[in-house]
C-alpha positions in Angstrom: -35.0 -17.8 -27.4 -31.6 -17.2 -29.6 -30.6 -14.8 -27.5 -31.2 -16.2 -24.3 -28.7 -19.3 -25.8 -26.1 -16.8 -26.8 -26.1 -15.3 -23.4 -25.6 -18.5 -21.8 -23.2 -19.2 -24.3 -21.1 -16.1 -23.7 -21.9 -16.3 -19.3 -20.0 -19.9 -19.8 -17.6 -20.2 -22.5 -14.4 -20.8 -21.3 -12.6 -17.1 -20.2 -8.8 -17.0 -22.4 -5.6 -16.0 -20.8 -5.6 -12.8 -23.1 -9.1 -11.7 -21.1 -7.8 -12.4 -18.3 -4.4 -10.4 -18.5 -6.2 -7.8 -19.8 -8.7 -7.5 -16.8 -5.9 -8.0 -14.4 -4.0 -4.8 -16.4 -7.4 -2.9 -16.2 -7.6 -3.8 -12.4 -3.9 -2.3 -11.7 -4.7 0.8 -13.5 -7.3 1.3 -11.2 -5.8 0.5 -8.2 -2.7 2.9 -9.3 -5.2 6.1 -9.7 -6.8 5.1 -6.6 -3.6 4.9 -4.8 -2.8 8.8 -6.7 -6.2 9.8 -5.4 -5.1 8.9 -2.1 -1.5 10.5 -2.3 -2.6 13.9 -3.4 -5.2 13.9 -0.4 -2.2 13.3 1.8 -0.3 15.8 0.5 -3.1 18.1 0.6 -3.4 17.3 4.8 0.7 17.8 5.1 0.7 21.2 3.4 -2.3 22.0 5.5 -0.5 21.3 8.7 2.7 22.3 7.7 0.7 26.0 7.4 -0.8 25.7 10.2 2.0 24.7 12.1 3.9 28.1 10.8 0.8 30.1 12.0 0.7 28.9 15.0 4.9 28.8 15.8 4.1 33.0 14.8 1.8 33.2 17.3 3.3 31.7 20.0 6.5 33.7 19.1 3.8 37.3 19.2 2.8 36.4 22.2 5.9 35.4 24.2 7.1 38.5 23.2 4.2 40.7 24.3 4.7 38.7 28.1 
């Protein structure tokens, strides 16, 4: 029975600034590697296209001169 009070306690005591700067701080962190994650997959599709587009400017040069 204690600990079902001390829950209830804890679930509706009255949250501090401190906790709720702190959660805030923990949320931007996240949101920063999300955004990283994000970035690097981007850069990942630009360098893939920017190969590809040099492969395929090549082989449009190969064959315009075989014509």
């Amino acid at each position: 029975m204690r600990k079902i009070v001390e829950l209830y306690q804890r679930i509706t005591r009255k949250i501090t600034l401190l906790e709720i700067t702190r959660e805030e701080l923990r949320m931007a962190h996240l949101e920063k590697l999300k955004a990283e994650s994000a970035a690097d997959y981007a850069n990942g599709i630009v360098a893939y296209n920017e190969a590809r587009i040099e492969r395929l400017n090549k082989r449009i040069s190969e064959y315009a001169e075989e014509i």
